[in-house]
C-alpha positions as CSV (number, residue, x, y, z in Angstrom):
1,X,0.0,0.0,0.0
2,X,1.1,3.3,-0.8
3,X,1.6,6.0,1.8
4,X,0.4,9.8,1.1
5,X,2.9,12.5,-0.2
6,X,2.5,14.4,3.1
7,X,3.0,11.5,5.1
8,X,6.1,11.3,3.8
9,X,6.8,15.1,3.4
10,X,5.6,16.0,6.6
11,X,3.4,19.0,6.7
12,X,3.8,22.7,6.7
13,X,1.9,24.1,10.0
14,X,0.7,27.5,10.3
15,X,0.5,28.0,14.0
16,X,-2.2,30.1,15.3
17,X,-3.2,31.1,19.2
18,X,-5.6,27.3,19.3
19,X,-3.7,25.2,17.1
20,X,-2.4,25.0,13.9
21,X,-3.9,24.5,10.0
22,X,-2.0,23.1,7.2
23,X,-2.6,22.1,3.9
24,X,-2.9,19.5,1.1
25,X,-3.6,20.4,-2.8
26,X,-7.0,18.9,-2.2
27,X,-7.5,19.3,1.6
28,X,-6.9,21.9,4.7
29,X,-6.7,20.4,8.2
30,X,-7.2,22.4,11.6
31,X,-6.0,21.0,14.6
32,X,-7.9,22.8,17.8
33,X,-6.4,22.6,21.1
34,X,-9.2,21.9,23.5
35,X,-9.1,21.1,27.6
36,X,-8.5,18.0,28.4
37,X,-11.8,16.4,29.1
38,X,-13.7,18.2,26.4
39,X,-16.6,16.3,25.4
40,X,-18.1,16.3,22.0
41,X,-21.8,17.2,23.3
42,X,-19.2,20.6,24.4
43,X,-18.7,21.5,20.7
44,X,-20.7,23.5,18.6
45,X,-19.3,23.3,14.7
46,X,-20.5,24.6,11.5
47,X,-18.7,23.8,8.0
48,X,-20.5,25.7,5.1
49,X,-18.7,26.1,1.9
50,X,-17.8,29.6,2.2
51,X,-18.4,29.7,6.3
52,X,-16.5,28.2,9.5
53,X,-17.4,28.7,13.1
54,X,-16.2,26.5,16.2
55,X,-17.2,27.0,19.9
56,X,-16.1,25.1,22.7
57,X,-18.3,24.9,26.0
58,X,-19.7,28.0,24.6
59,X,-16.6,29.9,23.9
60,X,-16.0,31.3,20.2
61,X,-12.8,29.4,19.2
62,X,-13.0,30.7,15.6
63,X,-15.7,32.2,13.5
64,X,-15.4,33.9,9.8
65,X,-15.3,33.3,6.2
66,X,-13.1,31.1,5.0
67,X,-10.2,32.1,2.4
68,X,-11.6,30.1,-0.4
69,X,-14.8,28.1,-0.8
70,X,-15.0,24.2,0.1
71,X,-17.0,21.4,-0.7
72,X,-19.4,21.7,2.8
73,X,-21.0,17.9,2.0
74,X,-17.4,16.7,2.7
75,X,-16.4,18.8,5.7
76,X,-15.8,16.3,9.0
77,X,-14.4,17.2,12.8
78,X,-13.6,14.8,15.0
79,X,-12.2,15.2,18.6
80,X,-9.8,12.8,19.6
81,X,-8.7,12.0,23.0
82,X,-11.2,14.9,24.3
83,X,-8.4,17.2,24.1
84,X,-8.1,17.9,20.3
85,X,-10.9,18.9,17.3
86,X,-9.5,18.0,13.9
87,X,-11.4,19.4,11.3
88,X,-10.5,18.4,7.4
89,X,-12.3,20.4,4.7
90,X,-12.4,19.3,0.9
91,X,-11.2,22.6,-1.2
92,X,-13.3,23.1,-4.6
93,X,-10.3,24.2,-6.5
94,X,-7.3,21.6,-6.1
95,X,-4.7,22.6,-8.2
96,X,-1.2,23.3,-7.2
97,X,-1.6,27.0,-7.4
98,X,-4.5,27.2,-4.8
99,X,-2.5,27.9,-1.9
100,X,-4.2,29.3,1.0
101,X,-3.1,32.3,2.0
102,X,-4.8,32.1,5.8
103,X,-7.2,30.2,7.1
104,X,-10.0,33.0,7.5
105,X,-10.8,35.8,5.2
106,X,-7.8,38.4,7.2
107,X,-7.6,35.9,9.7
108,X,-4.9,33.5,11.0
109,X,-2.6,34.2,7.7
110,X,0.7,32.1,7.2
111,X,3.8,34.2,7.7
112,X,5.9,34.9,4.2
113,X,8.2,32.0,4.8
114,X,5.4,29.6,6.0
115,X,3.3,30.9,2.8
116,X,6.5,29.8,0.4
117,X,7.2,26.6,1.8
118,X,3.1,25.8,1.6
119,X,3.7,26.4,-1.8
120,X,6.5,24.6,-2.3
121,X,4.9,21.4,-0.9
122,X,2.1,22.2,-2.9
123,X,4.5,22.2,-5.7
124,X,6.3,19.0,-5.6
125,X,2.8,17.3,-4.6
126,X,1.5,18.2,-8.0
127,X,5.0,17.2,-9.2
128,X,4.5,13.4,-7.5
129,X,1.0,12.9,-8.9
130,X,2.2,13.9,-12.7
131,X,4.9,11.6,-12.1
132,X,4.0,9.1,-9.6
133,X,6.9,6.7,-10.3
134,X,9.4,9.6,-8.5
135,X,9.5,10.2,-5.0
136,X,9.8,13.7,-4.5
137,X,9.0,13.1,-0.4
138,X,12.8,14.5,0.4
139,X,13.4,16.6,-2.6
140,X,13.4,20.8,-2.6
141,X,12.6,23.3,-5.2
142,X,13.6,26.4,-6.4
143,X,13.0,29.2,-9.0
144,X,9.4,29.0,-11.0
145,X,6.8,27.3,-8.1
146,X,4.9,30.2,-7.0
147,X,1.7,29.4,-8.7
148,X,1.6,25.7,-8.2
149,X,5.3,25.8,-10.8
150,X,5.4,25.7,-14.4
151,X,2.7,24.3,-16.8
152,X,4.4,21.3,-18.5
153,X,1.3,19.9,-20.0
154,X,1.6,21.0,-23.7
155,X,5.2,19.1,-24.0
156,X,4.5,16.4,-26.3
157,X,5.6,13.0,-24.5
């Protein structure tokens, strides 16, 4: 069985004041920090496709619109070990080049050097699919991968 590019990779977290989010070119994850204990009858959370809001024990964790729409009917959370929400949302648009800029509309943005490595791993993910006899788990890039890198599809093979 195969194991994931960003299982190998590793991730590229952007850390924010509850947790941290990070993404895939089809998927953003947010990891919540919750008090140990929490139960899941304590968590109030709405996934829309343009809309995120997550309260726990009736405190607003996060609430705004997100940085780019998502498929809503394949938004999950889960909470794991009552001390952590994971939430995964499906993006609509999952090229390379759709790198997330923040999380929220002017909320909980990744740094400039956390935005270009997001990138980069966005990058060489699109790289492994197109070519998935490479690994490209331990390899860098440089030069032309803002965007999602350069647009080899009108090469002839």
């Amino acid at each position: 069985m195969s194991v994931h590019f960003d299982e190998r990779s590793g991730v590229i977290p952007c850390k924010t004041p509850w947790g941290v989010w990070y993404q895939t070119m089809e998927e953003v994850f947010i990891e919540v920090n919750v008090p140990a204990g929490t139960s899941a009858k304590e968590v109030k959370c709405n996934l829309g496709s343009k809309q995120i809001e997550l309260y726990v024990k009736g405190r607003e964790i996060f609430k705004g619109k997100l940085f780019q729409t998502t498929v809503a009917d394949e938004a999950t959370w889960t909470l794991e070990d009552k001390s952590l929400i994971r939430i995964i949302l499906m993006k609509t648009n999952r090229d390379a080049g759709n790198c997330w800029g923040s999380l929220l509309e002017g909320e909980y943005s990744a740094d400039p050097w956390v935005q270009d490595q997001m990138q980069k791993k966005l990058t060489l993910e699109r790289f492994q699919r197109e070519n998935p006899g490479f690994d490209f788990s331990g390899a860098d890039i440089s030069g032309n991968y803002g965007g999602g890198g350069p647009d080899f599809s009108n090469l002839e093979k």
